[in-house]
C-alpha positions in Angstrom: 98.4 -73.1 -5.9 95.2 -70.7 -6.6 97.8 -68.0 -6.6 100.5 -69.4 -8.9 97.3 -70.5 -11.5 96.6 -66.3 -11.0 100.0 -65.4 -11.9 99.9 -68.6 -14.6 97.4 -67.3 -16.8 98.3 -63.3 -16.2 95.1 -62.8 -13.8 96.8 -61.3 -10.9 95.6 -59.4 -7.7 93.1 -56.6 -8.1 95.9 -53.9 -7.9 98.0 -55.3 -10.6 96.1 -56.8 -13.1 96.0 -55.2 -16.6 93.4 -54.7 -18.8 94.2 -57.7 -21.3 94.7 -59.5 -18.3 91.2 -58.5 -16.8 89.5 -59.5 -20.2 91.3 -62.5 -21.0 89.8 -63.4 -17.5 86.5 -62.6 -18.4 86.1 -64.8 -21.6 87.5 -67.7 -19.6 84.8 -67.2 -17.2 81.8 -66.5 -20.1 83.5 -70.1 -21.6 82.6 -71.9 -18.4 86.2 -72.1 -17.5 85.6 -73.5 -13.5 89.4 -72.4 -13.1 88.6 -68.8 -13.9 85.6 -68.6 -12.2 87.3 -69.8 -9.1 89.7 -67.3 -10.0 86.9 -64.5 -10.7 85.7 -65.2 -6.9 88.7 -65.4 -5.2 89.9 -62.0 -6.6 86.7 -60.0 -5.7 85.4 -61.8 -3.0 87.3 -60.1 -0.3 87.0 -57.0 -1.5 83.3 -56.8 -1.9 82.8 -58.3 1.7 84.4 -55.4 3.4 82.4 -52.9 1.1 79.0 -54.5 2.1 80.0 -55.0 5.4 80.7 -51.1 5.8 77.5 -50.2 4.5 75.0 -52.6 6.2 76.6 -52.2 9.5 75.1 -54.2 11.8 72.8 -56.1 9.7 75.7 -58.3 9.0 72.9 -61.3 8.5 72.5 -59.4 5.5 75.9 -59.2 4.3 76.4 -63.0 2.6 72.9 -63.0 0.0 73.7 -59.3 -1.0 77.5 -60.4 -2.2 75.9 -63.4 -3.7 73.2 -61.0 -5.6 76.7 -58.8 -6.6 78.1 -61.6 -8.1 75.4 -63.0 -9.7 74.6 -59.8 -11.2 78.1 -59.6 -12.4 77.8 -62.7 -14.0 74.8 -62.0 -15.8 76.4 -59.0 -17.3 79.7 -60.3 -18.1 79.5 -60.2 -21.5 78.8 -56.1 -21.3 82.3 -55.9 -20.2 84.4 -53.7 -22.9 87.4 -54.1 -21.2 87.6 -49.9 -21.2 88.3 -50.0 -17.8 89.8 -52.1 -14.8 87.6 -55.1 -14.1 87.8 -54.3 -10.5 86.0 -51.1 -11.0 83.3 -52.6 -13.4 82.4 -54.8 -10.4 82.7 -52.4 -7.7 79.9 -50.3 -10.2 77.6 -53.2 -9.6 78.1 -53.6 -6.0 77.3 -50.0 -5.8 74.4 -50.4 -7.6 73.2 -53.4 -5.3 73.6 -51.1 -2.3 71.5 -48.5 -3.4 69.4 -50.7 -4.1 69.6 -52.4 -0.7 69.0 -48.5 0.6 66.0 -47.9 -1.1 64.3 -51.6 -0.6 65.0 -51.0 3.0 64.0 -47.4 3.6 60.7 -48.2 1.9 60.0 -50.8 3.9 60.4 -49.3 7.2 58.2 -47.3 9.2 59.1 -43.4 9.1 60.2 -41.8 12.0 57.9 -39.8 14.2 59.2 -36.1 14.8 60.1 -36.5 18.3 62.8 -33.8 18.7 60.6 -31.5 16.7 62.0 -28.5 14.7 65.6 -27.7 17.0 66.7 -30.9 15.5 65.4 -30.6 11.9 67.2 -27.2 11.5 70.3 -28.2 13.2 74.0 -27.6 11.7 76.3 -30.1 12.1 79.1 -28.8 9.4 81.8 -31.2 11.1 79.4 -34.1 10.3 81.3 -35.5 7.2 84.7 -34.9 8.8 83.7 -37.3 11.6 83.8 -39.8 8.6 86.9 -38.8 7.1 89.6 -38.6 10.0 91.1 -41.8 10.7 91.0 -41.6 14.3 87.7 -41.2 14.2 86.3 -44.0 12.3 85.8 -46.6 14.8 83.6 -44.6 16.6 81.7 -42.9 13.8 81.0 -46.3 13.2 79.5 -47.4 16.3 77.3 -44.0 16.4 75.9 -45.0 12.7 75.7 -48.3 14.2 73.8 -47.3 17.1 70.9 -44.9 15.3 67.8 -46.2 13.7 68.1 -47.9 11.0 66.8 -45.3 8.7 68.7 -42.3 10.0 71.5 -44.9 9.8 71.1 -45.8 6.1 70.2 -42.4 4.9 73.3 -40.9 6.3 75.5 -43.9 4.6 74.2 -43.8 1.4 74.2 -39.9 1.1 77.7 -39.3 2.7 79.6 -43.0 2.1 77.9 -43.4 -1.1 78.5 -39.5 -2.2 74.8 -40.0 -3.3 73.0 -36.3 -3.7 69.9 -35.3 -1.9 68.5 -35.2 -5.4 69.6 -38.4 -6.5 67.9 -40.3 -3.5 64.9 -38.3 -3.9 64.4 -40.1 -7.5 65.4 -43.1 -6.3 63.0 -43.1 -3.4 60.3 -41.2 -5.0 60.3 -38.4 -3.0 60.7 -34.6 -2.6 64.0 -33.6 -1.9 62.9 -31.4 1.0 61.5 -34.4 2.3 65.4 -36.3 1.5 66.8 -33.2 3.1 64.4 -33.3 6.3 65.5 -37.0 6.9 69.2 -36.3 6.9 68.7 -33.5 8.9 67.0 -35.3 11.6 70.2 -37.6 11.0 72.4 -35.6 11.2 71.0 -34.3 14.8 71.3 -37.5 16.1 74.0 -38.5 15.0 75.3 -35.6 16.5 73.8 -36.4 19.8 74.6 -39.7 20.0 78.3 -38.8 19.7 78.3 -35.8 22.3 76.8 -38.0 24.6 79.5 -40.7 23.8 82.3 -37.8 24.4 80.4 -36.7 27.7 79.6 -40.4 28.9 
């Protein structure tokens, strides 16, 4: 039934729906239409708990109040929607927003990590590193290593390679030098690295 009222009113799946069909969507929803609003949830709602559940990984505790902040926000703002653009990426745009957000609340809050392999593992290369995020056959256990590391290395490394977010660009955002930005995801990247040798050796 929630399907055929989709298809009813033109507001199909997120990889077919036009643009007329996205903004005819929207003003139902901003008219307090329950129907479209259903509709408006149903669509994204999927969708947006894989995304967070990537990138919080495995604070998935956290995963349920930071869709519900997505899609508030997105509700808040519905009425900045031009319609210029697909609806799904307008709300993917927000959830990205919420993530970095989530990033930068989180590496504020916790304690920095002490230099305990000292300067071999600051100054360590590890030019595969993003490739061990991009192949396939590699992804389930990238994603336990990212899983495994402390939570900042963890979300610094998500946020800068996942999130394509610069070194420059989190320095802002956290208020910090980039050297310092760079120095953390260089210690990330080192153990990250070990982590996964060991997991090959092991």
């Amino acid at each position: 039934m929630q399907q055929l009222s989709q298809q009813a009113f033109g507001w199909g799946e997120e990889g077919g729906a036009s643009i007329d069909a996205d903004s005819s969507l929207v003003a139902a929803v901003l008219s307090k239409d329950r129907k479209a609003t259903a509709v408006f949830v149903a669509r994204f709602g999927d969708g947006l708990y894989a995304y967070v559940r990537s990138r919080v990984a495995p604070r998935y505790d956290e995963v349920d109040d930071l869709v519900q902040e997505i899609f508030l926000a997105a509700w808040e703002n519905l009425s900045r929607y031009q319609g210029s653009g697909p609806l799904q990426a307008w709300v993917m745009g927000i959830a990205r927003h919420k993530v970095e957000d989530y990033y930068r609340a989180r590496l504020r809050a916790l304690e920095p990590i002490e230099d305990s392999h000292q300067d071999q593992l600051v100054s360590a290369v590890v030019p595969e590193f993003h490739q061990m995020l991009e192949y396939n056959e590699m992804k389930v256990k990238a994603r336990s290593v990212l899983a495994s590391l402390p939570e900042p290395y963890r979300l610094a490394l998500i946020w800068r390679y996942w999130e394509q977010a610069s070194a420059q660009e989190m320095a802002l955002k956290m208020d910090k030098t980039e050297k310092a930005i760079e120095r953390l995801l260089a210690r990330a990247r080192a153990e990250f690295r070990e982590r996964w040798d060991h997991d090959q050796s092991a």
